[in-house]
N, C-alpha and C positions, 0 to 999 in steps of 0.2 A: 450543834450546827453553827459552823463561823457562816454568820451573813455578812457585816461589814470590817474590813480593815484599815484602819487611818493611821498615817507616820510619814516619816522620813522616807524619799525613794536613798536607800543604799545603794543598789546598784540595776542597770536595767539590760537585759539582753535583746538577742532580736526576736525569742518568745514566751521572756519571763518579764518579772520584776521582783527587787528584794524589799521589803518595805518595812522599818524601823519600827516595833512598837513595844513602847512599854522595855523596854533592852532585849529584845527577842525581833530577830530578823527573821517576817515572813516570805518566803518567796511563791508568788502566785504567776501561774501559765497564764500568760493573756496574750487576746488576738492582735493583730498587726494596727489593728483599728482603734483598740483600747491604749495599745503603747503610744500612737499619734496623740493620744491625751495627754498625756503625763507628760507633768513636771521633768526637769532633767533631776540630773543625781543631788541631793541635795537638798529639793524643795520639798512641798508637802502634798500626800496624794491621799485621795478617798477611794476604796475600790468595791466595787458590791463580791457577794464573792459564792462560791459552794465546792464543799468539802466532798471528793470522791474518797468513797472510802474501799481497801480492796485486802487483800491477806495479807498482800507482802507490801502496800506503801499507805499513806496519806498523803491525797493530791488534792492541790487547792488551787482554783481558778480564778482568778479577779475581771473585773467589767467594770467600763468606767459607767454604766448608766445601767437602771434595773432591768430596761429594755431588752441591751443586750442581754444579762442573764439568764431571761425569760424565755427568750427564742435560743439561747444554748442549751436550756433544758428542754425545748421543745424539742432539737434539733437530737439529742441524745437519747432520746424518746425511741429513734427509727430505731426499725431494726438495722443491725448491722455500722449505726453508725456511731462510732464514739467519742470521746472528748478532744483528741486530738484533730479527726475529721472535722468536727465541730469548732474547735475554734481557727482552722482553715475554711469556715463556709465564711465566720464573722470576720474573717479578714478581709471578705472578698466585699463591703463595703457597711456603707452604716445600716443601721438595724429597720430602719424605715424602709430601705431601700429594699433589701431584702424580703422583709414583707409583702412589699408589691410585689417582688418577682415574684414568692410562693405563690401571691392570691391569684394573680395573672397565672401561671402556670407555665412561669418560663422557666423550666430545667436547667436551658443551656446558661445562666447565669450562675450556677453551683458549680458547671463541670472544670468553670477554670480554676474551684479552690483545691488546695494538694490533695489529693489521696481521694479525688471524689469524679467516678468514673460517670458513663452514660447509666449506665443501670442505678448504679448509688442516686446520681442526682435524680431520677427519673419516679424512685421509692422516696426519696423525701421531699416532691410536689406530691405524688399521692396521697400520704399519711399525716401531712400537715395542712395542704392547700383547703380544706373547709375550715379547718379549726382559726387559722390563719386570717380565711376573707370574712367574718364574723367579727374581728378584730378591727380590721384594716376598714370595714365598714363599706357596703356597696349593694344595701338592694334586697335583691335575690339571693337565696343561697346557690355559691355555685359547686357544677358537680366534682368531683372526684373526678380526675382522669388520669391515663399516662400520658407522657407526651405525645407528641404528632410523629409517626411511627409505626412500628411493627404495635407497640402498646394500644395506639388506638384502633388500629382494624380489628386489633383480637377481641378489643372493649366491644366492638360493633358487629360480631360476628357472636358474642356471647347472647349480646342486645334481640338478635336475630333467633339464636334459638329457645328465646322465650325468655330471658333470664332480667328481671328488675334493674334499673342501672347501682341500685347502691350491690345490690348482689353480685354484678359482676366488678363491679368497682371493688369489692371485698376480695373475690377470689381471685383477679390482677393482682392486687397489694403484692405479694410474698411469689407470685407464677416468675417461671427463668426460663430464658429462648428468646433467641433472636430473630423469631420469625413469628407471624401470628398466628401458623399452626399448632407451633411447642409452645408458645403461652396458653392457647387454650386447652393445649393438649394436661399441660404441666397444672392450668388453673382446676381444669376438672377432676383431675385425678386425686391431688390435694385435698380437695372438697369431699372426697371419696365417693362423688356422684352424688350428695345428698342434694346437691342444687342444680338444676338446669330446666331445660323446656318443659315443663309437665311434668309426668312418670318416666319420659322415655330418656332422660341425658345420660350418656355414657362418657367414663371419663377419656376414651378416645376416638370422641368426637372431633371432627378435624373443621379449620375455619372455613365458614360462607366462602363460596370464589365471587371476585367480580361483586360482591356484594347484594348476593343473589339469595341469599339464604339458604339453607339447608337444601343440601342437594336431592336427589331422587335417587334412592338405592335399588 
Protein backbone atom coordinates (compact mmCIF):
# COMPACT_ATOMS: atom_id res chain seq x y z
CA UNK A 1 0.00 0.00 0.00
CA UNK A 2 1.61 3.46 -1.28
CA UNK A 3 0.22 5.94 1.60
CA UNK A 4 2.46 8.90 1.17
CA UNK A 5 4.54 10.42 -1.88
CA UNK A 6 6.99 13.17 -1.43
CA UNK A 7 9.25 14.77 -4.55
CA UNK A 8 9.69 17.03 -7.05
CA UNK A 9 6.28 18.03 -8.93
CA UNK A 10 7.71 17.02 -12.72
CA UNK A 11 4.79 17.91 -14.37
CA UNK A 12 1.04 18.83 -13.40
CA UNK A 13 -2.01 18.50 -15.65
CA UNK A 14 -5.64 19.60 -15.11
CA UNK A 15 -6.26 16.03 -13.46
CA UNK A 16 -3.03 14.64 -12.56
CA UNK A 17 0.34 15.28 -11.13
CA UNK A 18 3.87 13.76 -11.91
CA UNK A 19 5.97 13.61 -8.86
CA UNK A 20 9.75 12.96 -8.68
CA UNK A 21 10.91 10.32 -6.25
CA UNK A 22 13.84 8.66 -5.59
CA UNK A 23 14.44 8.74 -9.97
CA UNK A 24 10.94 7.29 -10.44
CA UNK A 25 8.22 9.63 -11.63
CA UNK A 26 4.96 9.03 -9.97
CA UNK A 27 1.96 10.20 -11.60
CA UNK A 28 -1.19 10.51 -9.27
CA UNK A 29 -4.99 11.57 -10.21
CA UNK A 30 -5.94 14.40 -7.97
CA UNK A 31 -8.87 16.58 -7.50
CA UNK A 32 -9.16 20.18 -8.79
CA UNK A 33 -8.98 20.98 -5.18
CA UNK A 34 -5.65 19.13 -4.39
CA UNK A 35 -4.04 20.61 -7.64
CA UNK A 36 -4.95 24.31 -6.18
CA UNK A 37 -2.18 23.03 -3.40
CA UNK A 38 0.58 22.35 -5.21
CA UNK A 39 3.60 23.61 -5.78
CA UNK A 40 4.14 24.75 -9.52
CA UNK A 41 6.54 22.51 -11.62
CA UNK A 42 9.64 22.27 -10.01
CA UNK A 43 8.92 22.72 -6.27
CA UNK A 44 8.33 20.28 -3.60
CA UNK A 45 4.92 18.36 -2.93
CA UNK A 46 3.63 15.89 -0.25
CA UNK A 47 0.66 13.99 -1.36
CA UNK A 48 -1.38 11.33 0.90
CA UNK A 49 -2.31 8.80 -1.54
CA UNK A 50 -4.17 5.02 -2.40
CA UNK A 51 -3.35 2.66 -4.71
CA UNK A 52 -6.39 1.17 -6.99
CA UNK A 53 -5.55 -1.90 -7.98
CA UNK A 54 -7.52 -3.64 -11.09
CA UNK A 55 -6.48 -6.42 -13.79
CA UNK A 56 -5.37 -4.43 -16.33
CA UNK A 57 -3.89 -1.08 -14.49
CA UNK A 58 -2.33 0.35 -11.26
CA UNK A 59 -3.91 3.73 -10.37
CA UNK A 60 -2.71 5.94 -7.85
CA UNK A 61 -4.53 8.79 -6.37
CA UNK A 62 -2.88 11.63 -4.35
CA UNK A 63 -4.67 14.27 -1.66
CA UNK A 64 -3.01 17.14 -0.48
CA UNK A 65 -4.57 16.45 3.36
CA UNK A 66 -5.60 12.94 4.95
CA UNK A 67 -9.04 14.43 5.01
CA UNK A 68 -9.46 14.40 1.63
CA UNK A 69 -8.49 10.86 1.22
CA UNK A 70 -10.77 9.85 3.91
CA UNK A 71 -13.90 11.09 2.36
CA UNK A 72 -12.58 9.83 -1.28
CA UNK A 73 -12.62 6.44 0.26
CA UNK A 74 -15.88 7.01 1.85
CA UNK A 75 -17.14 8.40 -1.34
CA UNK A 76 -16.00 5.20 -3.40
CA UNK A 77 -17.56 3.15 -0.70
CA UNK A 78 -21.26 4.01 -2.79
CA UNK A 79 -22.53 1.90 -4.86
CA UNK A 80 -22.14 2.86 -8.29
CA UNK A 81 -19.71 5.44 -7.56
CA UNK A 82 -16.13 5.31 -8.42
CA UNK A 83 -12.69 7.04 -8.41
CA UNK A 84 -13.24 9.14 -11.13
CA UNK A 85 -16.90 10.38 -9.84
CA UNK A 86 -15.05 10.69 -6.69
CA UNK A 87 -12.52 12.83 -7.22
CA UNK A 88 -15.06 15.17 -9.31
CA UNK A 89 -17.18 15.31 -5.93
CA UNK A 90 -13.72 16.60 -4.28
CA UNK A 91 -13.30 19.13 -6.79
CA UNK A 92 -16.45 20.50 -6.11
CA UNK A 93 -14.77 22.13 -2.76
CA UNK A 94 -12.80 21.44 0.39
CA UNK A 95 -13.22 18.50 2.34
CA UNK A 96 -14.96 20.43 5.46
CA UNK A 97 -17.25 21.90 3.17
CA UNK A 98 -18.47 18.84 1.91
CA UNK A 99 -18.84 17.29 4.95
CA UNK A 100 -21.43 19.62 5.88
CA UNK A 101 -23.33 19.35 2.87
CA UNK A 102 -23.40 15.21 3.46
CA UNK A 103 -24.32 15.85 7.20
CA UNK A 104 -27.00 18.54 6.18
CA UNK A 105 -28.31 16.58 3.49
CA UNK A 106 -27.88 18.74 0.69
CA UNK A 107 -27.60 16.39 -2.53
CA UNK A 108 -27.84 19.29 -4.69
CA UNK A 109 -24.26 20.25 -3.86
CA UNK A 110 -22.69 16.93 -5.59
CA UNK A 111 -24.93 17.23 -8.55
CA UNK A 112 -22.73 19.91 -10.02
CA UNK A 113 -19.47 17.50 -9.86
CA UNK A 114 -18.95 15.67 -13.38
CA UNK A 115 -20.63 12.55 -13.96
CA UNK A 116 -22.93 12.81 -10.74
CA UNK A 117 -26.54 12.86 -11.62
CA UNK A 118 -29.80 13.54 -9.29
CA UNK A 119 -30.05 9.84 -8.52
CA UNK A 120 -26.10 9.30 -7.94
CA UNK A 121 -25.86 12.45 -5.68
CA UNK A 122 -29.15 11.49 -3.90
CA UNK A 123 -27.42 7.67 -3.08
CA UNK A 124 -24.42 9.29 -1.79
CA UNK A 125 -26.34 11.64 1.01
CA UNK A 126 -28.02 8.26 1.81
CA UNK A 127 -25.11 6.01 2.40
CA UNK A 128 -22.72 8.40 3.97
CA UNK A 129 -24.94 11.20 5.71
CA UNK A 130 -24.87 9.21 9.27
CA UNK A 131 -21.52 8.07 9.06
CA UNK A 132 -20.71 11.52 8.02
CA UNK A 133 -22.71 13.78 11.00
CA UNK A 134 -21.07 11.53 13.77
CA UNK A 135 -17.88 13.09 12.34
CA UNK A 136 -18.80 16.51 11.54
CA UNK A 137 -20.24 16.47 15.25
CA UNK A 138 -23.92 17.79 16.04
CA UNK A 139 -26.04 16.19 18.79
CA UNK A 140 -28.36 13.82 17.74
CA UNK A 141 -28.02 11.18 15.44
CA UNK A 142 -29.40 12.21 12.29
CA UNK A 143 -31.70 10.13 10.16
CA UNK A 144 -30.95 8.70 6.76
CA UNK A 145 -32.98 10.05 4.12
CA UNK A 146 -33.34 10.87 0.42
CA UNK A 147 -33.65 14.03 -0.59
CA UNK A 148 -36.83 16.25 -0.65
CA UNK A 149 -38.51 14.59 -3.42
CA UNK A 150 -40.19 11.75 -4.94
CA UNK A 151 -37.42 9.95 -2.25
CA UNK A 152 -39.00 11.36 0.63
CA UNK A 153 -42.77 10.68 -0.01
CA UNK A 154 -41.75 7.11 -0.68
CA UNK A 155 -39.64 7.20 2.74
CA UNK A 156 -43.15 8.41 4.33
CA UNK A 157 -45.33 6.24 2.70
CA UNK A 158 -43.05 3.22 3.71
CA UNK A 159 -43.19 5.01 7.34
CA UNK A 160 -47.01 4.64 6.92
CA UNK A 161 -47.22 1.19 6.24
CA UNK A 162 -45.59 0.05 9.22
CA UNK A 163 -42.13 0.09 8.25
CA UNK A 164 -39.03 1.35 11.16
CA UNK A 165 -37.40 4.44 9.62
CA UNK A 166 -33.87 2.71 9.52
CA UNK A 167 -35.81 -0.11 7.54
CA UNK A 168 -37.22 1.88 5.13
CA UNK A 169 -34.04 4.02 5.01
CA UNK A 170 -32.37 0.47 4.00
CA UNK A 171 -34.76 -0.51 1.33
CA UNK A 172 -34.63 3.21 -0.30
CA UNK A 173 -30.81 2.96 -0.33
CA UNK A 174 -30.43 0.84 -3.75
CA UNK A 175 -34.83 1.38 -4.83
CA UNK A 176 -34.94 3.23 -8.79
CA UNK A 177 -38.00 5.42 -10.00
CA UNK A 178 -38.83 8.46 -10.44
CA UNK A 179 -41.99 8.63 -8.67
CA UNK A 180 -42.81 7.47 -5.22
CA UNK A 181 -44.86 4.70 -6.46
CA UNK A 182 -41.73 2.80 -8.36
CA UNK A 183 -39.49 3.40 -5.42
CA UNK A 184 -41.77 1.73 -3.08
CA UNK A 185 -42.89 -0.40 -5.71
CA UNK A 186 -38.97 -1.18 -6.63
CA UNK A 187 -37.93 -0.99 -2.63
CA UNK A 188 -40.32 -3.86 -1.76
CA UNK A 189 -39.94 -6.00 -4.21
CA UNK A 190 -36.11 -6.01 -3.59
CA UNK A 191 -36.62 -6.79 -0.01
CA UNK A 192 -38.50 -9.72 -1.50
CA UNK A 193 -41.37 -8.75 0.90
CA UNK A 194 -39.44 -9.84 4.01
CA UNK A 195 -40.00 -6.17 5.38
CA UNK A 196 -43.05 -4.06 5.57
CA UNK A 197 -46.23 -3.46 7.83
CA UNK A 198 -46.77 -6.61 9.80
CA UNK A 199 -47.23 -10.01 7.95
CA UNK A 200 -49.31 -8.39 5.34
CA UNK A 201 -46.50 -6.04 2.99
CA UNK A 202 -46.47 -7.09 -0.54
CA UNK A 203 -43.87 -6.19 -2.78
CA UNK A 204 -46.67 -4.23 -4.95
CA UNK A 205 -47.63 -2.23 -2.61
CA UNK A 206 -48.38 1.20 -4.04
CA UNK A 207 -47.53 4.70 -2.17
CA UNK A 208 -49.97 6.30 0.63
CA UNK A 209 -52.11 9.19 -1.70
CA UNK A 210 -52.31 12.60 -0.12
CA UNK A 211 -50.53 11.10 2.84
CA UNK A 212 -53.35 9.21 3.97
CA UNK A 213 -51.89 5.98 4.48
CA UNK A 214 -52.80 2.78 3.18
CA UNK A 215 -55.78 2.92 1.20
CA UNK A 216 -59.08 0.68 1.80
CA UNK A 217 -59.19 -2.22 -0.76
Amino acid sequence: MIALVRGEVAARGEDHVVLMCGGVGYRLSVSAETLSHLAPVGGQATLHSHLVVREDALQLYGFYSAAERELFLMLISVQKVGPKVALGVLSAGRPADLLAALAAGDASRFQSAPGVGKRTAERIVVELRERVAEQVGGGDPIVVTRADGPGRVAREGLLELGLTPVEADALLRDAEGDSPEELIADALRRSGGERGAGAGARPEAEAPANGRGRQGR
